[in-house]
C-alpha positions in Angstrom: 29.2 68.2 -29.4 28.7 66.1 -26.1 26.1 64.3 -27.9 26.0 60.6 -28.2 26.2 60.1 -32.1 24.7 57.5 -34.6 27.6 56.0 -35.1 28.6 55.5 -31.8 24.6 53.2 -30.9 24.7 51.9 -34.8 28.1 50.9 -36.6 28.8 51.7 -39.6 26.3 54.7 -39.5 27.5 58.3 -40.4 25.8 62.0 -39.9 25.3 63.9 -42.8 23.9 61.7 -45.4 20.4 60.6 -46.5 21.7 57.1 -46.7 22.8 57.5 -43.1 20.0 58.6 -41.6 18.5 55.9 -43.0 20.2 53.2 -42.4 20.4 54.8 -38.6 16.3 54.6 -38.5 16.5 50.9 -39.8 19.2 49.5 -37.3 16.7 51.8 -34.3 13.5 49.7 -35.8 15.6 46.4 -35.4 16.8 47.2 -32.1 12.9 47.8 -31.2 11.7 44.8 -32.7 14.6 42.3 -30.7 13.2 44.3 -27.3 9.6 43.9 -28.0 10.4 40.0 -28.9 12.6 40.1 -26.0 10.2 40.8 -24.1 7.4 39.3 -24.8 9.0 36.1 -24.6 10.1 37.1 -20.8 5.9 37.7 -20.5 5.1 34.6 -22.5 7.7 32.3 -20.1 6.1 34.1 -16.8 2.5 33.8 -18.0 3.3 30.1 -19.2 4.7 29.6 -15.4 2.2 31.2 -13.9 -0.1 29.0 -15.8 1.4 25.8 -14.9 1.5 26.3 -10.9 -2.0 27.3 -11.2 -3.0 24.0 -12.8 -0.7 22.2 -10.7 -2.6 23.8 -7.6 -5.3 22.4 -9.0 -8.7 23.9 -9.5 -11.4 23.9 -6.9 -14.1 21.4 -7.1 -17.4 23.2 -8.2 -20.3 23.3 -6.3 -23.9 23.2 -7.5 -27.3 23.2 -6.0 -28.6 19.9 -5.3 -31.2 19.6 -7.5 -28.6 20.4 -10.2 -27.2 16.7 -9.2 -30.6 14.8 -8.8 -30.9 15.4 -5.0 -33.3 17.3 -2.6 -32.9 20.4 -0.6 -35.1 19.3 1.7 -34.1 15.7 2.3 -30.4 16.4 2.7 -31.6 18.7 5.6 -32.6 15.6 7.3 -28.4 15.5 7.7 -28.0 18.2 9.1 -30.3 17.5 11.7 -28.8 14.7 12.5 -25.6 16.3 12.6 -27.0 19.3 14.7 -29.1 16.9 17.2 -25.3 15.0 17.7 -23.6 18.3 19.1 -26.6 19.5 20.8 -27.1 15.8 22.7 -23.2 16.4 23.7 -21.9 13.2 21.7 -19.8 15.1 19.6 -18.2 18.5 20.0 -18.5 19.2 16.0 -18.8 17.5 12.7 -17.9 17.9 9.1 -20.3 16.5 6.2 -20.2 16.4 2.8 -22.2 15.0 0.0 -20.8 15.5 -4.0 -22.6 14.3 -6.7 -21.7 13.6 -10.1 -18.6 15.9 -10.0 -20.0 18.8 -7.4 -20.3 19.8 -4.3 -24.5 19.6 -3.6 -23.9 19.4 0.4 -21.1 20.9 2.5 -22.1 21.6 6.3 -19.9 22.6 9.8 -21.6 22.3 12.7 -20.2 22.8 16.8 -17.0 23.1 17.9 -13.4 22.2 17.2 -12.2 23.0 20.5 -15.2 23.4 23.6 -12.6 24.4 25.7 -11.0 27.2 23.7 -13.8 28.3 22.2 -13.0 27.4 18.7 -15.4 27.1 16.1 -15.0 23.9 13.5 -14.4 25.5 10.6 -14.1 24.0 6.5 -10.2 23.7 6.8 -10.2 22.1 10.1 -7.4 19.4 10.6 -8.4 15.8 11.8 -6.0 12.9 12.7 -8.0 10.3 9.9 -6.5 7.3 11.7 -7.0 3.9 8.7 -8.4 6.3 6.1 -4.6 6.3 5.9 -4.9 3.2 4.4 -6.2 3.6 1.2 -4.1 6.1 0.5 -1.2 4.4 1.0 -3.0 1.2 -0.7 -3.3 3.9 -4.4 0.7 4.4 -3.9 1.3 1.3 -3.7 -0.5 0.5 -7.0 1.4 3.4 -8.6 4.4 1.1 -8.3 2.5 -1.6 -9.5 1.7 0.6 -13.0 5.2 0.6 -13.6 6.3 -3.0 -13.0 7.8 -2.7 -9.9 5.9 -5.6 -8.4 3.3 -8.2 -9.1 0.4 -8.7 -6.4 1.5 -12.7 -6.4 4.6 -11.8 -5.0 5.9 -13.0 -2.0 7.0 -10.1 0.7 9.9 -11.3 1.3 11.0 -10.7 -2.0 11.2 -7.2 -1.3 11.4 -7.6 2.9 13.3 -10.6 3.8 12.5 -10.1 7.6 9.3 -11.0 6.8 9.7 -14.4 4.9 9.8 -17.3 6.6 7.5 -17.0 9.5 5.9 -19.4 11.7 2.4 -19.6 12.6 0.5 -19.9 16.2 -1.5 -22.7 16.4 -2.3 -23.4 19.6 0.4 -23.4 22.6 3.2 -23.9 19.6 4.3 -22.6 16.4 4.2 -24.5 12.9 6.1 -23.6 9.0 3.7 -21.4 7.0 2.3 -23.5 3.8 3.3 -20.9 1.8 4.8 -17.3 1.8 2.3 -13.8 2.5 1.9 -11.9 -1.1 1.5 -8.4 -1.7 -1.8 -9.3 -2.5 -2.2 -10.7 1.3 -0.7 -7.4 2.7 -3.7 -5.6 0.4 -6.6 -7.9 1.5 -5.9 -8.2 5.4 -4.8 -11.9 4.9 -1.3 -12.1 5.3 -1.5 -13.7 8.8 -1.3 -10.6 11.2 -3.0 -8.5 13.7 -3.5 -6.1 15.4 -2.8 -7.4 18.8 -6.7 -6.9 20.6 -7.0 -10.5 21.0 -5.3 -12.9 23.7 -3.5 -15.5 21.3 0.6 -15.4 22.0 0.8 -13.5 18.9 -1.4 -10.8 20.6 0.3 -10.3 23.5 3.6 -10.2 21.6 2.3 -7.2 19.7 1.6 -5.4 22.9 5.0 -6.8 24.7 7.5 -5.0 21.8 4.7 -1.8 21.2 4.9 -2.7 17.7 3.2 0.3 16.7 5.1 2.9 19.5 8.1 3.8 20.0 9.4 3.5 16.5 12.3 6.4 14.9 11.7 4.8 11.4 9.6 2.1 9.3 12.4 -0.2 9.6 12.3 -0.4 13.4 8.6 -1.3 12.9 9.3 -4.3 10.6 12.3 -5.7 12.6 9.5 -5.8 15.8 7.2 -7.3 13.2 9.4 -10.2 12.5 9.6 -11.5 15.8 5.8 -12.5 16.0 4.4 -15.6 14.5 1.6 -14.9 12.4 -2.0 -15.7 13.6 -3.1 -17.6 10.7 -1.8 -19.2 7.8 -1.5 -16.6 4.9 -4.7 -16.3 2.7 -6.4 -18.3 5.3 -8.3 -15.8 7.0 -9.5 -12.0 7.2 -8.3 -10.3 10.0 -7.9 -6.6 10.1 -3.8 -5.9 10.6 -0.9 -4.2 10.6 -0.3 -4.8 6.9 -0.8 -1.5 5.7 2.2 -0.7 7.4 4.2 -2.6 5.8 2.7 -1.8 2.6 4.4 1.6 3.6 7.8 -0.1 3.9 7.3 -1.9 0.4 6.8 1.4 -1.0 10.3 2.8 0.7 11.9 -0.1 -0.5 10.7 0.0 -3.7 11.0 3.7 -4.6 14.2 4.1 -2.3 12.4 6.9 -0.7 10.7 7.5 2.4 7.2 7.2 2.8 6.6 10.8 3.2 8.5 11.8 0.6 6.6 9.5 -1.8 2.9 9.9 -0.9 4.3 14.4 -1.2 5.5 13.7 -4.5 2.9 11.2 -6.6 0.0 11.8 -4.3 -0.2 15.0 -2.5 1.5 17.7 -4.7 -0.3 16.3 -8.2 -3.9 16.3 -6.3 -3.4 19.5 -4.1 -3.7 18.1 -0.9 -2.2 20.7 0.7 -2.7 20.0 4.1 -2.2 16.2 4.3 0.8 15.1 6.1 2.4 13.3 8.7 2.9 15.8 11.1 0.9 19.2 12.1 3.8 22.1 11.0 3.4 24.9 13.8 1.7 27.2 11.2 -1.2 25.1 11.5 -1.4 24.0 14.9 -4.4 26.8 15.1 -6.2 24.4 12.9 -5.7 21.0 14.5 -9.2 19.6 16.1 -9.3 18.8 19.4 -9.9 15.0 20.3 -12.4 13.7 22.5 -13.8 11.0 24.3 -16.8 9.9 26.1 -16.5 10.6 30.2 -16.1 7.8 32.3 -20.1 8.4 33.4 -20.8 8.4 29.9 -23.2 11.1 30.1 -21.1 14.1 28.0 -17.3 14.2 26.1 -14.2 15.4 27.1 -10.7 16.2 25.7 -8.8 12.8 25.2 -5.2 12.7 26.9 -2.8 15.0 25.1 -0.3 12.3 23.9 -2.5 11.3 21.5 -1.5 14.6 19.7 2.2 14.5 20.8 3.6 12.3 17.8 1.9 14.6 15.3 4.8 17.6 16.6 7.7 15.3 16.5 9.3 16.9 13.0 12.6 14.4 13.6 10.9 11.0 13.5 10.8 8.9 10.1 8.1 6.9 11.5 5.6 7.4 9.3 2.6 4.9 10.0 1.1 3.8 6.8 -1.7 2.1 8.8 -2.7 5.5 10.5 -0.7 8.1 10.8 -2.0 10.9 8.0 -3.8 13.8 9.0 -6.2 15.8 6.4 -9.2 18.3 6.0 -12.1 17.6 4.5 -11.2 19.6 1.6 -8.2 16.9 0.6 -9.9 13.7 1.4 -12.5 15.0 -0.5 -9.6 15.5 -3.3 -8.7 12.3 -3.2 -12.0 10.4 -3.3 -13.2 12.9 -6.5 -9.9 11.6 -8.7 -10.8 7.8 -7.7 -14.0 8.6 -8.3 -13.0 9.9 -12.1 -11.3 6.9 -12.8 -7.7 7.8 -11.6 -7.4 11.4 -12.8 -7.7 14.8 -11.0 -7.2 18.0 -13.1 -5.5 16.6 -15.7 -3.2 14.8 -13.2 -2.8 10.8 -13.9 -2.6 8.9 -10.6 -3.8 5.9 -11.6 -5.5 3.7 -14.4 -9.3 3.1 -13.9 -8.8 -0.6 -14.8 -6.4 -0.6 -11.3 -9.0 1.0 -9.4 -11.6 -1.4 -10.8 -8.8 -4.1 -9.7 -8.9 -2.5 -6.2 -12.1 -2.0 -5.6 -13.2 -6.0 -6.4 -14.2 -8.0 -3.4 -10.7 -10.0 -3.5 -12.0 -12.5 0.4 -15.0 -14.1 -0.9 -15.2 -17.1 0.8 -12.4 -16.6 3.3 -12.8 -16.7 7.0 -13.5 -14.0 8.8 -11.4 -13.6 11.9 -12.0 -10.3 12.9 -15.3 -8.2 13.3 -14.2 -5.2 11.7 -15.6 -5.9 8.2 -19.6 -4.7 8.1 -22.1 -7.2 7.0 -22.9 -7.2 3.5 -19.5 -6.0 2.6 -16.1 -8.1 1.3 -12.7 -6.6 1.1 -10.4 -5.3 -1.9 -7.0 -3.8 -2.1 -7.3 -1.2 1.0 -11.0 -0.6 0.5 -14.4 -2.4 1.5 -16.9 -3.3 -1.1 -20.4 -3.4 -0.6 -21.2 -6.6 -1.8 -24.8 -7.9 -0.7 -27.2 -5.0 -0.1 -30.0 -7.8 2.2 -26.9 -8.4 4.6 -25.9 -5.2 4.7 -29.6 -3.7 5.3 -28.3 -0.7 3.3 -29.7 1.7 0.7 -26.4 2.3 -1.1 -25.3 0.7 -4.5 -23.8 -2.5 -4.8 -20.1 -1.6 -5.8 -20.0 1.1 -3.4 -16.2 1.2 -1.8 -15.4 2.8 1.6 -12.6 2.9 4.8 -13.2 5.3 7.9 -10.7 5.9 10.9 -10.2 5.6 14.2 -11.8 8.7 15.3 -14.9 8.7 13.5 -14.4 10.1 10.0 -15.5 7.8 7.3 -15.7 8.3 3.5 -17.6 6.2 0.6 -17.7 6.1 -2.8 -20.6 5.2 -5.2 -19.7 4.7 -9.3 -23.4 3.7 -10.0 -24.7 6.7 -8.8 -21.2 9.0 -8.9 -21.6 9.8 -5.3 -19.1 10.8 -2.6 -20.0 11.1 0.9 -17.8 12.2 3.8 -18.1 12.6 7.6 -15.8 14.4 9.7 -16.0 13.9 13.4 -12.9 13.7 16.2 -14.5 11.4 19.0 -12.6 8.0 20.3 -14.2 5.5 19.8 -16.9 7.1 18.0 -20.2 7.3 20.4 -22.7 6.3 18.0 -22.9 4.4 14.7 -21.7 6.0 11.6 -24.0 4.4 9.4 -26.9 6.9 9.6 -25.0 9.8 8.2 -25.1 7.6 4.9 -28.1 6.2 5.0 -30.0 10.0 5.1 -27.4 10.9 2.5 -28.7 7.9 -0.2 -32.5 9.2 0.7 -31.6 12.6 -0.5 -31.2 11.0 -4.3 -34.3 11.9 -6.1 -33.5 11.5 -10.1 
């Protein structure tokens, strides 16, 4: 008599008839059915969400043996004694290196320490400051923008940064009218004029005098210092390794209307997975962040740099975000990075870029211009934010002609071979580095055996 009735769940349903009992069982089947759809559209729209962050995270890339890729066990443990003999002869503290072949993994050893002093072991995720392998990160932005028309590489800077146009150049004790205007193009190729300010022209010590690289709160304050300084050579007249990158990082700002963070987060960074490249070290990670070092003033061991050369990397507040330099990564990332340029732009089914722009990019764009700065190897010319091997007798290499690479302050380099689908990558924290960085290549090419 309390009971809940049939007519009360189903309208128009009454007790006591065949008909009714029927119709009651029909509307209960129809209520059943809507749930079940119900719900397996909830699962469908969770698994389907699931399913997308999990390809968004990107998957892993494989490893394999390395006579799966056409190189040898024992050859590639020629590195690692190399690597080993480093720590053990105290010119590094620890070291990252990595070999990938034809889309794997074939090499992948840690070795020493990240911190002597603490005790800590380097370890795979291990963050290092990579200093100008910044660059051509910043350099495959830039070229997103360039995939959707925002700029030409003829363009004159000023066009987009008017502080810039217009500038004089040193020569000599005075200053004279540029012949013509810096180009994006000049920016990409280290020829729009500037420097670094090593040398002792005016221009130099002008650089130093204003800290052009210190001391800024934003990429703007960076450019309005920049545009105080007459430029060392006329534009396109020269190869001198520069500041330019930087400024590449305003053009992108001013061109996207974000910040450079922001920008390299959202079209780089999230698509790829690079989880833990960034501008500054969040305090979740500190844990992970290798300790710098540098060669005693004896010269006979290593010892932990100056703090301040980690301060910057905790300052959360500043929009200074050095597109020259100021990235750090793990191995893991980099390694990200270098494996979608290597495929020709894509990454997991994420488009970065074209492989007819990275061909663009990675095209020796200074033959026969001047070289005004010893930073470019022998045997190599310069593209759009990477170096091209160019002449193998010059360069007294065993690596492919093509082959395209940047390395950083500190030590870490990376290269990248098309002919033979190879990625190398070396991961040390030592400023300057204490010993060439060419070997580490060189016994990785001997390992090839196909």
């Amino acid at each position: 008599m309390g009971g809940e009735r049939a007519g009360d769940r189903f309208p128009g349903c009454r007790r006591g008839s065949a008909s009714a009992s029927q119709e009651a069982q029909e509307a209960r089947s129809e209520v059943w059915v809507s749930y079940t759809a119900k719900t397996l559209m909830r699962y469908r729209t969770v698994l389907l969400s699931v399913a997308f962050s999990l390809a968004a995270a990107g998957a892993e890339i494989p490893r394999a043996s390395p006579e799966e890729v056409g190189l040898s066990q024992q050859r590639l443990d020629r590195v690692t004694q190399a690597l080993k003999a480093d720590v053990k002869r105290g010119h590094l503290a620890g070291a990252i290196g990595v070999v990938a072949r034809k889309g794997k993994i074939a090499y992948w050893e840690t070795v020493g320490m990240a911190d002597i002093e603490t005790g800590k072991p380097m370890r795979d995720d291990t963050i290092f400051r990579i200093y100008s392998m910044t660059k051509p990160i910043v350099g495959v932005a830039l070229m997103t923008l360039y995939e959707e028309g925002a700029f030409a590489l003829r363009d004159p800077v000023k066009k987009y940064i008017p502080e810039l146009g217009g500038l004089d150049v040193l020569s000599g004790k005075r200053t004279v009218p540029s012949r013509r205007e810096m180009t994006v193009q000049d920016l990409m190729r280290h020829t729009a004029g500037m420097g670094y300010g090593g040398g002792k022209t005016r221009a130099d010590k002008l650089y130093r005098e204003l800290n052009v690289l210190g001391d800024n709160r934003s990429v703007v304050d960076f450019v309005q210092k920049l545009a105080k300084i007459p430029l060392k050579h006329q534009p396109g007249s020269a190869w001198e390794y520069s500041v330019s990158v930087d400024v590449q990082g305003r053009l992108i700002e001013v061109l996207s209307g974000k910040d450079l963070a922001t920008y390299l987060e959202q079209r780089l960074f999230g698509p790829l997975d690079m989880r833990d490249t960034a501008f500054t070290v969040p305090p979740d990670k500190k844990g992970r962040f290798v300790q710098m070092y540098s060669k005693t003033e004896d010269e006979t061991g290593i010892e932990p740099s100056p703090a301040d050369r980690s301060e910057g990397y905790y300052d959360y507040e500043s929009r200074w975000y050095s597109g020259g330099g100021g990235l750090v990564s793990t191995t893991r990332d980099y390694l990200r990075f270098c494996q979608m340029l290597l495929n020709g732009g894509v990454l997991d089914g994420q488009r970065i870029l074209s492989r007819k722009t990275i061909e663009l990019m990675t095209r020796d764009h200074v033959e026969g211009i001047r070289r005004a700065s010893r930073t470019l190897s022998p045997g190599y010319g310069f593209g759009l934010d990477f170096a091209v091997h160019v002449d193998q007798a010059k360069s007294g290499l065993n690596g492919s002609l093509g082959e395209y690479n940047w390395g950083g302050l500190a030590g870490t380099i990376f290269w990248i071979d098309p002919a033979e689908e190879m990625i190398g990558l070396y991961m040390i924290q030592m400023l300057p580095p204490r010993f060439s960085r060419t070997p580490f290549k060189r016994l990785a090419y001997q390992a090839i055996v196909d």
